[in-house]
N, CA, C and O of each residue as an XYZ file, in Angstrom:
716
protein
N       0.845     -1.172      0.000
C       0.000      0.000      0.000
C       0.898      1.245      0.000
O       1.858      1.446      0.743
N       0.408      2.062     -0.984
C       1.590      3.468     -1.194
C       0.877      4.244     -0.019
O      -0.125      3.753      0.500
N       1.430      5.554      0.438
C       0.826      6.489      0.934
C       0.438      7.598      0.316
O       0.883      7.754     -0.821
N      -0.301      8.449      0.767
C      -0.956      9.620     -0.111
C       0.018     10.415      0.019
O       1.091     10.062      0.508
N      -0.277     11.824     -0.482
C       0.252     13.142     -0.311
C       0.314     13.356      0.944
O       1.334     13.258      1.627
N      -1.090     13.750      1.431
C      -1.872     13.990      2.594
C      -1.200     12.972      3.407
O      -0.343     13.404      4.177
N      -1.342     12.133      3.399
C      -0.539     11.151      4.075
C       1.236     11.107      4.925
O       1.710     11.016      6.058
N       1.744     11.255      3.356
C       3.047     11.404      3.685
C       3.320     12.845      4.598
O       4.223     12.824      5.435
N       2.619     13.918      4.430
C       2.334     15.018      5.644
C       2.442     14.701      6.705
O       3.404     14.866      7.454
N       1.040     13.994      6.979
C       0.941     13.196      8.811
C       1.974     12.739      9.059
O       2.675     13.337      9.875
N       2.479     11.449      8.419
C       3.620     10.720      9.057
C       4.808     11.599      9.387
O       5.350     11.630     10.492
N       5.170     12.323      8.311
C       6.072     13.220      8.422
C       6.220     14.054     10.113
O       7.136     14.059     10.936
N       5.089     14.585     10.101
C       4.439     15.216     11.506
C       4.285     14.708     12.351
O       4.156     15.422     13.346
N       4.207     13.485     12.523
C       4.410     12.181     13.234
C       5.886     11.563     13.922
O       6.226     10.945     14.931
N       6.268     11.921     13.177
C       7.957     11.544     13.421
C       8.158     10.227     12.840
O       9.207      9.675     13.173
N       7.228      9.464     11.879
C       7.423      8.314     11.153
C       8.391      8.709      9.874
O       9.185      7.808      9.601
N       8.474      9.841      9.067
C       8.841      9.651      7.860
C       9.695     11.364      8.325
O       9.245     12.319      8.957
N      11.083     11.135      7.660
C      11.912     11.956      7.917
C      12.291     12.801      6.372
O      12.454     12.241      5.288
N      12.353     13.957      6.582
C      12.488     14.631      5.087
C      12.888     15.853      5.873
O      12.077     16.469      6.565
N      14.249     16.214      5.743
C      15.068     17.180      6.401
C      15.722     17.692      4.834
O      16.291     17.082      3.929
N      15.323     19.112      5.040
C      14.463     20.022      5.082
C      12.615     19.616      4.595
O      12.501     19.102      3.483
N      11.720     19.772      5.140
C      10.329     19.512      4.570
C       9.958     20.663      4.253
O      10.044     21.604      5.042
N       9.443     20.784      2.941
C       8.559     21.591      2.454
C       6.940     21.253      1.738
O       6.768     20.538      0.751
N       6.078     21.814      2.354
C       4.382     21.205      1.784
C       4.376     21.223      0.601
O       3.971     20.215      0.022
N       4.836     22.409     -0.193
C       5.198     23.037     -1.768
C       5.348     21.773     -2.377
O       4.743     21.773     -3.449
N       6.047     20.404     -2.080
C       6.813     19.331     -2.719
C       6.226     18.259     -2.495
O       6.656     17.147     -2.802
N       5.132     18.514     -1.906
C       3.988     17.446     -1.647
C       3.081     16.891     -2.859
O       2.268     17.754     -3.189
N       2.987     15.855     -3.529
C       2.208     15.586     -4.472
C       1.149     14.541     -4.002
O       1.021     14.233     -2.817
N       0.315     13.959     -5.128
C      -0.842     13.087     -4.477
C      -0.148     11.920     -4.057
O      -0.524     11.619     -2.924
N       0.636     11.206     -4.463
C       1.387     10.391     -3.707
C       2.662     10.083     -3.134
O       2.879      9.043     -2.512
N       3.808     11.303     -3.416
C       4.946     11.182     -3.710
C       5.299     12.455     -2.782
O       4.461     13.242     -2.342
N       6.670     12.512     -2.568
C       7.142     13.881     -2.649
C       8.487     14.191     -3.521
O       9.463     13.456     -3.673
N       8.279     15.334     -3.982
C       9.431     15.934     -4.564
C      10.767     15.960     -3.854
O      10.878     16.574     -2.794
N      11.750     15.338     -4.381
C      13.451     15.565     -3.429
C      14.257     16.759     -4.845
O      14.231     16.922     -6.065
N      14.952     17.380     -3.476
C      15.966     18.224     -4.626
C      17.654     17.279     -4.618
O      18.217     16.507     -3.841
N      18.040     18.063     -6.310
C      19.303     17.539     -6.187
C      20.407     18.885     -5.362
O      20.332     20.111     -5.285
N      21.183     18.051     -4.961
C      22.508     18.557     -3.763
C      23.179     19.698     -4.911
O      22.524     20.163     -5.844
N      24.209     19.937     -4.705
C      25.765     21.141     -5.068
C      26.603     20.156     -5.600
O      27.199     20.496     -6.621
N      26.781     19.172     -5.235
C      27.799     18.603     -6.001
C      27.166     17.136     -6.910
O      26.104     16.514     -6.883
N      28.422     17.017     -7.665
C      28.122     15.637     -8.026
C      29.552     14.966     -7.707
O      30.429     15.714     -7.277
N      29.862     13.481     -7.909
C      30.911     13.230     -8.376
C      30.967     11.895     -9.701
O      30.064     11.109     -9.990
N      32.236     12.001    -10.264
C      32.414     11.314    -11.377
C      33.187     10.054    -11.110
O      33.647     10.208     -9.979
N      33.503      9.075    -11.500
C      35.081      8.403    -11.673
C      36.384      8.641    -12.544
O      36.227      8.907    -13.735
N      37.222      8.588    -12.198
C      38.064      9.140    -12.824
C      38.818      8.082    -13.843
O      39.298      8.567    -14.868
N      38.935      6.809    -13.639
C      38.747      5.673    -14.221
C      38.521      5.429    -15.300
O      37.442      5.890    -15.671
N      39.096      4.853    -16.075
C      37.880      4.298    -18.146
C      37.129      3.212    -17.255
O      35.906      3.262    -17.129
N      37.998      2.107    -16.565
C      37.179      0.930    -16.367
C      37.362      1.444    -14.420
O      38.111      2.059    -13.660
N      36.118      0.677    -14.442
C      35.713      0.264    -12.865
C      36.048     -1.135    -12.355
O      36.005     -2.073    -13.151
N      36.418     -1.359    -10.932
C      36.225     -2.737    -10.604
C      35.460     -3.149     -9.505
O      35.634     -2.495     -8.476
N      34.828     -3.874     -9.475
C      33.949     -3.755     -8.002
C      35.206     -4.424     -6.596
O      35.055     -4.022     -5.443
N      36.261     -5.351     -6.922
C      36.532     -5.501     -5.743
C      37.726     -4.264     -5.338
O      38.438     -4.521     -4.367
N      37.908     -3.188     -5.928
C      38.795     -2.353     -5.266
C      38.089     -0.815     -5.154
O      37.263     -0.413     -5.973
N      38.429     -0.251     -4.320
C      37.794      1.125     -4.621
C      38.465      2.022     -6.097
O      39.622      2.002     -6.517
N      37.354      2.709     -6.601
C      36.996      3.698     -7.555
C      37.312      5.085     -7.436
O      36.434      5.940     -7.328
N      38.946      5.426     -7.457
C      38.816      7.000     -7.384
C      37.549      7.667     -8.332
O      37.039      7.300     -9.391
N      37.276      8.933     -7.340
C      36.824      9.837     -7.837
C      36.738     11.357     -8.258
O      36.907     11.837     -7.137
N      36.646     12.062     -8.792
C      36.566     13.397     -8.363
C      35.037     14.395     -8.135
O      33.995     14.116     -8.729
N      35.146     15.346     -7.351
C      34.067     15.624     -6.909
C      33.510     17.476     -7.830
O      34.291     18.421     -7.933
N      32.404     17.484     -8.215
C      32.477     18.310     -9.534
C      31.447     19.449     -8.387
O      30.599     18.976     -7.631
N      31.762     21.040     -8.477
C      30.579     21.896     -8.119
C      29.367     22.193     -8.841
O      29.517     23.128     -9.627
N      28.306     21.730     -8.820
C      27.405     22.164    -10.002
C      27.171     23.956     -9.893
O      26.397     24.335     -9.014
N      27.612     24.659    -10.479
C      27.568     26.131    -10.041
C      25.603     26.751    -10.553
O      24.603     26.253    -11.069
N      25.988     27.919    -10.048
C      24.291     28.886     -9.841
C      23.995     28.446    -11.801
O      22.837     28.150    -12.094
N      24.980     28.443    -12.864
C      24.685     28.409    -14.239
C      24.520     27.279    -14.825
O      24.352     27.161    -16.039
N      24.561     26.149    -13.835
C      24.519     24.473    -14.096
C      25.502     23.848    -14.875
O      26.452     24.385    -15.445
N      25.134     22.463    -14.845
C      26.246     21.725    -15.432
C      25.676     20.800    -16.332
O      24.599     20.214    -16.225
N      26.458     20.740    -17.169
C      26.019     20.246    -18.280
C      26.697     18.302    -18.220
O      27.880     17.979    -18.337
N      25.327     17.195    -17.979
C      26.128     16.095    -18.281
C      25.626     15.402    -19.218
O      24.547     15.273    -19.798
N      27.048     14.826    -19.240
C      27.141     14.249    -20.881
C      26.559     12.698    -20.866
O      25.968     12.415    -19.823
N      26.633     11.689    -21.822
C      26.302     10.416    -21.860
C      27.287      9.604    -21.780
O      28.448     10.012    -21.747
N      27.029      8.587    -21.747
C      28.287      7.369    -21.284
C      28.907      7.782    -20.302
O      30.051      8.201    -20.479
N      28.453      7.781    -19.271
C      28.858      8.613    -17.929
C      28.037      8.717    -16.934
O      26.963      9.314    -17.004
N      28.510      8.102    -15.848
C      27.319      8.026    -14.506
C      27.967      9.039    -13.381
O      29.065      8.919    -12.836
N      27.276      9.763    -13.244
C      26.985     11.413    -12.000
C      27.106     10.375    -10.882
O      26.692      9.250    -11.163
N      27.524     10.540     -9.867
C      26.584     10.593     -8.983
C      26.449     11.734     -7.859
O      27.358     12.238     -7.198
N      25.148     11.992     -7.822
C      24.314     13.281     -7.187
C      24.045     12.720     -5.805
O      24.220     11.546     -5.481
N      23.433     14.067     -4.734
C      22.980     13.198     -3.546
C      21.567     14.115     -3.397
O      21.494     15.128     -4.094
N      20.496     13.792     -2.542
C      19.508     14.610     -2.369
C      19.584     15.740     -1.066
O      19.969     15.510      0.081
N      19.190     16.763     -1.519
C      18.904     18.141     -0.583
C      19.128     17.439      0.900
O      19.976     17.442      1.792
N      17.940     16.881      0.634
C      17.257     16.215      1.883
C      17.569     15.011      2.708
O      17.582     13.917      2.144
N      17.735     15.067      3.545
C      17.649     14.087      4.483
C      16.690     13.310      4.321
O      15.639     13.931      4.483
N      16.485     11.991      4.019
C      14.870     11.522      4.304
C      15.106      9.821      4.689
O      16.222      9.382      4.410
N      14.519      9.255      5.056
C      14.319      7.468      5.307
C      12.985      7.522      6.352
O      12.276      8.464      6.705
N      12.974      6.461      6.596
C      11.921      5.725      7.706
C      12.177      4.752      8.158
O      12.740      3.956      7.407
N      11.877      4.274      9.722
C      11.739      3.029     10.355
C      10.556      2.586      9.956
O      10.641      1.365     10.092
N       9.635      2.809      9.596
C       8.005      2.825      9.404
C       7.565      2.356      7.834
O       6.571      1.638      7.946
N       7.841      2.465      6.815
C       7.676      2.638      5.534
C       9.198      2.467      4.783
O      10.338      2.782      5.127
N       8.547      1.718      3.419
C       9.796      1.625      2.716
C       9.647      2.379      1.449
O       8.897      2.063      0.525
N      10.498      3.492      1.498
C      10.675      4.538      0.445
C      11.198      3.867     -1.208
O      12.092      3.023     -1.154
N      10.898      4.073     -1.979
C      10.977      4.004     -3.498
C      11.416      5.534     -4.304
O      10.693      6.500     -4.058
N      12.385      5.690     -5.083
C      12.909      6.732     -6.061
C      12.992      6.338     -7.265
O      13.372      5.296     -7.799
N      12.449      7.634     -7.742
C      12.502      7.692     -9.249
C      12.711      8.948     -9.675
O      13.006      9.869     -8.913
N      12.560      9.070    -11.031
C      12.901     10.489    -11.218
C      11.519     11.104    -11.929
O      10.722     10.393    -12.540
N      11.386     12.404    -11.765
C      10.080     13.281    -11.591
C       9.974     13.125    -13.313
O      11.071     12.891    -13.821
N       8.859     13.216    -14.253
C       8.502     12.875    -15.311
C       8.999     13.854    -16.061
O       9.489     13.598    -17.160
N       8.950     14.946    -15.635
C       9.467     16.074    -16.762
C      10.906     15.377    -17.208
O      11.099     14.781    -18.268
N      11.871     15.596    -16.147
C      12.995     15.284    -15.943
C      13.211     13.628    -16.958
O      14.025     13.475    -17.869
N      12.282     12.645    -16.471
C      12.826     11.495    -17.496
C      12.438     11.645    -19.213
O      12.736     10.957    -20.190
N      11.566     12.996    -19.018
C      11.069     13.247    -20.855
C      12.255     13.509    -21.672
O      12.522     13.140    -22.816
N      13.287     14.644    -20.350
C      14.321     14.571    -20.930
C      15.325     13.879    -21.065
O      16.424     14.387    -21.287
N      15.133     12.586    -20.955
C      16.170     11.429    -20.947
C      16.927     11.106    -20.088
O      17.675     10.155    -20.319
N      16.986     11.729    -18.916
C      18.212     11.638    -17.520
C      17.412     10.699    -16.603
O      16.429     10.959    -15.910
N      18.082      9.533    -16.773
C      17.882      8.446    -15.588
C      17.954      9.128    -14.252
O      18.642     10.041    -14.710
N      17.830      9.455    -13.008
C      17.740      9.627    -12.228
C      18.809      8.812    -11.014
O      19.839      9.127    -10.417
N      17.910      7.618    -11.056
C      18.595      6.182     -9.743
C      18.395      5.308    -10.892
O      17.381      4.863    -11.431
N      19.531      5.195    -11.099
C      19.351      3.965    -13.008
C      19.139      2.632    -12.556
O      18.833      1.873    -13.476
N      19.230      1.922    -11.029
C      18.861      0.758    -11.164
C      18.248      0.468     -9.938
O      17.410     -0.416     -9.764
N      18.789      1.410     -8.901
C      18.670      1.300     -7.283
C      17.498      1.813     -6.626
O      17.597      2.353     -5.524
N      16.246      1.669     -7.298
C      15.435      2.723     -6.633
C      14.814      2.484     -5.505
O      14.176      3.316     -4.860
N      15.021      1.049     -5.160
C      14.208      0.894     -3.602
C      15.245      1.037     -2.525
O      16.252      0.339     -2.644
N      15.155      1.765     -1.587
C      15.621      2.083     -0.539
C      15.139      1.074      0.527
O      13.989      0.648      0.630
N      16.197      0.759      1.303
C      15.920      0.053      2.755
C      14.955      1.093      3.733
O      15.159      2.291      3.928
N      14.037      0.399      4.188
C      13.480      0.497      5.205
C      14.539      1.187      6.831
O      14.918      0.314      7.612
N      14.848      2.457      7.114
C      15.636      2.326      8.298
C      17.089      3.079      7.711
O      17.919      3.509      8.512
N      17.281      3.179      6.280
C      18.156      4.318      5.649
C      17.613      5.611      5.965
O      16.446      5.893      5.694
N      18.431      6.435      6.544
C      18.187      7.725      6.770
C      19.552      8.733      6.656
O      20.456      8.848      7.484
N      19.386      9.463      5.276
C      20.475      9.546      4.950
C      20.132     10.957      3.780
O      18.951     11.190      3.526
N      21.096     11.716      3.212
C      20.850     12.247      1.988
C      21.333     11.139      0.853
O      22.465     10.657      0.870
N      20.433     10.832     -0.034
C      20.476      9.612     -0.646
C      20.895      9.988     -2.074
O      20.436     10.870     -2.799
N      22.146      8.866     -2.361
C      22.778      9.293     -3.491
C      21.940      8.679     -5.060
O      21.285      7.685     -5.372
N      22.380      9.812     -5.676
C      21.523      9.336     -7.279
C      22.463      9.052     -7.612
O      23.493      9.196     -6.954
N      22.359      8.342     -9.236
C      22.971      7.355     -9.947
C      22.547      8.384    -11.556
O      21.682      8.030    -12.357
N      23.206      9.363    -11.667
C      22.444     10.212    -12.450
C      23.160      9.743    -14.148
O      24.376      9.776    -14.340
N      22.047      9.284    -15.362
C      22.853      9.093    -16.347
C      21.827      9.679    -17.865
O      20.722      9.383    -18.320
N      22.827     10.542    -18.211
C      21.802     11.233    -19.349
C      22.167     10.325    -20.479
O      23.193      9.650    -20.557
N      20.666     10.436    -21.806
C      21.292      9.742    -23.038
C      21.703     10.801    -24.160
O      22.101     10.601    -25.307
N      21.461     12.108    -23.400
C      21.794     13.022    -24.434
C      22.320     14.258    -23.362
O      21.886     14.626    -22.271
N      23.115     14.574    -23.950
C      23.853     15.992    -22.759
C      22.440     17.419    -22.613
O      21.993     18.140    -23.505
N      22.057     17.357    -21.023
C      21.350     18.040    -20.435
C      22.073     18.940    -19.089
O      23.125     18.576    -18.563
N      21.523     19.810    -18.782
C      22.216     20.843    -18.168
C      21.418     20.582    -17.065
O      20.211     20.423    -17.247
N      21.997     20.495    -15.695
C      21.601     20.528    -14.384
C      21.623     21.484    -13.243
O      22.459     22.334    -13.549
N      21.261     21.682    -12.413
C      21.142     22.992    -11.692
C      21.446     22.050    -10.338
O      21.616     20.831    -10.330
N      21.470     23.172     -8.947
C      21.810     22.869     -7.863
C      20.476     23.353     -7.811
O      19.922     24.196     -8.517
N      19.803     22.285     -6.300
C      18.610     22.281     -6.067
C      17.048     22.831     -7.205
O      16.039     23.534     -7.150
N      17.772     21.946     -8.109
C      16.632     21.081     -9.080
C      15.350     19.856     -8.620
O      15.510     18.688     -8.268
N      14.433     20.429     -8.740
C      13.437     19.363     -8.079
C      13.376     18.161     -9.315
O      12.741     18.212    -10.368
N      14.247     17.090     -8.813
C      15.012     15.862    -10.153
C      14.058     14.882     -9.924
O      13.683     14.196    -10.875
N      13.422     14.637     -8.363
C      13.006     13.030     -8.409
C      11.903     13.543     -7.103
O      11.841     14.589     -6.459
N      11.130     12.326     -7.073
C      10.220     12.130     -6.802
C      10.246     10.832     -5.389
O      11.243     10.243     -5.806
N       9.853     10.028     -4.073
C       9.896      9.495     -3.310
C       8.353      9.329     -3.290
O       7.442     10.151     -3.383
N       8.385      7.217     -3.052
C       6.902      6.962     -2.275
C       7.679      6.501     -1.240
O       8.869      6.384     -0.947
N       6.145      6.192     -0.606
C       6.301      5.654      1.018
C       5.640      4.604      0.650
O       4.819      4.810     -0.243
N       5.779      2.903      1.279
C       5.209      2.037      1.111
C       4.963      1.320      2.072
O       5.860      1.287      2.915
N       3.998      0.672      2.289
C       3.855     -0.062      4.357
C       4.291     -1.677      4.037
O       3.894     -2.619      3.351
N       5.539     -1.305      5.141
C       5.937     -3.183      4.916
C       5.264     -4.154      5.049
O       4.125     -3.731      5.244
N       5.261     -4.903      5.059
C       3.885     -6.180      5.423
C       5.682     -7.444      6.157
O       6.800     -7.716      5.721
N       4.931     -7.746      7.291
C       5.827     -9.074      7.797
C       7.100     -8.106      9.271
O       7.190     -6.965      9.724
N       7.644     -9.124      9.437
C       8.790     -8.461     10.340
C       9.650     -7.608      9.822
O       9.974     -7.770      8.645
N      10.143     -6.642     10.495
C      10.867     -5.513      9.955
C      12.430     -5.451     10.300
O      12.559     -5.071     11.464
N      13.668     -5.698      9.676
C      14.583     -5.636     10.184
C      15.384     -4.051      9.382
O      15.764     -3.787      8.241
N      15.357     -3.394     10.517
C      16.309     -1.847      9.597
C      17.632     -1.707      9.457
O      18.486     -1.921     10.317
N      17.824     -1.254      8.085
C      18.589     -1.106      7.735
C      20.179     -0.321      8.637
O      20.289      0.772      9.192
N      21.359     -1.620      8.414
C      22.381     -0.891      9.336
C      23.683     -0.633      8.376
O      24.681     -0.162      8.922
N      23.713     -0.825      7.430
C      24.857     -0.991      6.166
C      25.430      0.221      5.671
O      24.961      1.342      5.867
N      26.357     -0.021      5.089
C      27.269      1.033      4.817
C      27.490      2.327      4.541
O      28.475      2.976      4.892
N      26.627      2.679      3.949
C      25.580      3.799      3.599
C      24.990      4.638      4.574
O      24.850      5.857      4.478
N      24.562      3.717      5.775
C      23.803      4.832      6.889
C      24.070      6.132      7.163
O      25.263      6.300      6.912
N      23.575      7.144      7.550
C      23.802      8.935      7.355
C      24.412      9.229      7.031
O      24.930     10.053      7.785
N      25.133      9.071      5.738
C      25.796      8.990      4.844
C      25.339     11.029      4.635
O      24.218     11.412      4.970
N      26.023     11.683      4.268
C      25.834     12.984      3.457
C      26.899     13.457      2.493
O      28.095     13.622      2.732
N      25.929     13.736      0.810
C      26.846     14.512     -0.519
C      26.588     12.754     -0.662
O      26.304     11.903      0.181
N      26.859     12.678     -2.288
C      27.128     11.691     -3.244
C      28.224     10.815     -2.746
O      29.331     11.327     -2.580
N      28.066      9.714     -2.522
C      28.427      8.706     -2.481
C      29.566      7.419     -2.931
O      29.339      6.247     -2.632
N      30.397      7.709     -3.438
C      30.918      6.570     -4.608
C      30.391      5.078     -4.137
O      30.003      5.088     -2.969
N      30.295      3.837     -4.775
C      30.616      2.891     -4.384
C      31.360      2.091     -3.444
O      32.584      2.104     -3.581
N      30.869      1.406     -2.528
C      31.684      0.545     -1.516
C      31.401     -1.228     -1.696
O      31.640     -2.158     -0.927
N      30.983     -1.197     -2.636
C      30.960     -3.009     -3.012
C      32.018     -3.238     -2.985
O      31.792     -4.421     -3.240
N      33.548     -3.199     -2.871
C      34.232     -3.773     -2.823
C      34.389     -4.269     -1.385
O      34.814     -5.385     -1.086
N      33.990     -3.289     -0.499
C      34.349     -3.574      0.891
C      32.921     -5.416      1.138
O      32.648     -6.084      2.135
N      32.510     -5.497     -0.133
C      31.470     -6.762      0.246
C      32.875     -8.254     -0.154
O      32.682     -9.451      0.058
N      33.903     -7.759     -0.623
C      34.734     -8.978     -0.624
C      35.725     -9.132      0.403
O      36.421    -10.145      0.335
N      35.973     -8.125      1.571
C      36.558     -8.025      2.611
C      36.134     -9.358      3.390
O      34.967     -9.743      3.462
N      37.366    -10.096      4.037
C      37.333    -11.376      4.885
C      37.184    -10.171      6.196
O      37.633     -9.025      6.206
N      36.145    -11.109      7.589
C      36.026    -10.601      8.328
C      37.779     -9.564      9.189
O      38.071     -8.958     10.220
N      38.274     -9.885      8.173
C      40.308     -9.841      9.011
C      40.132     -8.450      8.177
O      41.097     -7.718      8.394
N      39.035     -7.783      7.149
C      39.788     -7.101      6.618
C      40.554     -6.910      5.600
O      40.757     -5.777      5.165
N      41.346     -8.509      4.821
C      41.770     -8.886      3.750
C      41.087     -9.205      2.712
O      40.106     -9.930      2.873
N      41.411     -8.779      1.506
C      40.576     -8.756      0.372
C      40.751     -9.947     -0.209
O      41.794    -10.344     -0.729
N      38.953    -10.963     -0.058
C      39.351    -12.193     -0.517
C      39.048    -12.542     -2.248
O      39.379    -13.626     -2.727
């Protein structure tokens, strides 16, 4: 079961559903609007590997925006603070925004239950589009778990700004050594 607009309000007001900064303005019938952050970052890399870390560099999107290109994954983080112990949040990106071809969260869009965090996008255009700092990019539901609830404690937790990858740290032997 999604939650309403109206809905996601109460809880919010409730202390169930967290959205740091909240604004009503960004309230839709079922969703709310998230903004994108000031920065992004890139890899600096041709190829990636998942068992080692991924330098990166970290880009300012300035007041005149930034223009990204294709074959190339952003990653952005949101304005906002937001998660829940209560509800399991879903991202996507706001419709205008995918008319213009920019994936948003290109594969990751369900969020753990118990993430509370500014949550990083996975931003990938198919044609070079220009981005702004605090752009209303994507969109958040709320969804009611059904069964036992275990919250989220993983790597990621209050995490703040864009993110790179930490899958490599998933081949770490409990020692620490990369198996």
């Amino acid at each position: 079961m999604i939650l309403t607009g109206p809905e996601i309000t109460h809880q919010y007001e409730a202390g169930r559903i967290i959205i740091e900064p909240f604004c009503a303005d960004q309230v839709n019938p079922n969703s709310y609007n998230f903004r994108l952050g000031t920065a992004l970052k890139v890899y600096t890399d041709e190829m990636l590997d998942v068992r080692r870390p991924n330098p990166v560099k970290e880009l300012a999107i300035p007041e005149a925006g930034l223009v990204l290109e294709p074959d190339r994954i952003y990653l952005g983080s949101t304005v906002e603070i937001m998660g829940s112990d209560h509800y399991v949040p879903i991202i996507r990106a706001r419709s205008g925004v995918a008319r213009l071809g920019l994936f948003v969260h290109v594969t990751a869009d369900l969020i753990d239950i118990g993430s509370i965090n500014q949550w990083t996008l996975q931003l990938h255009a198919v044609q070079p589009v220009r981005v702004y700092p605090g752009l209303l990019i994507g969109q958040v539901t709320f969804w009611v778990p059904q069964g036992d609830v275990t919250l989220y404690a993983g790597k990621y937790q209050g995490t703040r700004g864009p993110q790179e990858s930490q899958i490599h740290r998933d081949f770490l032997a409990p020692t620490g050594v990369v198996i």
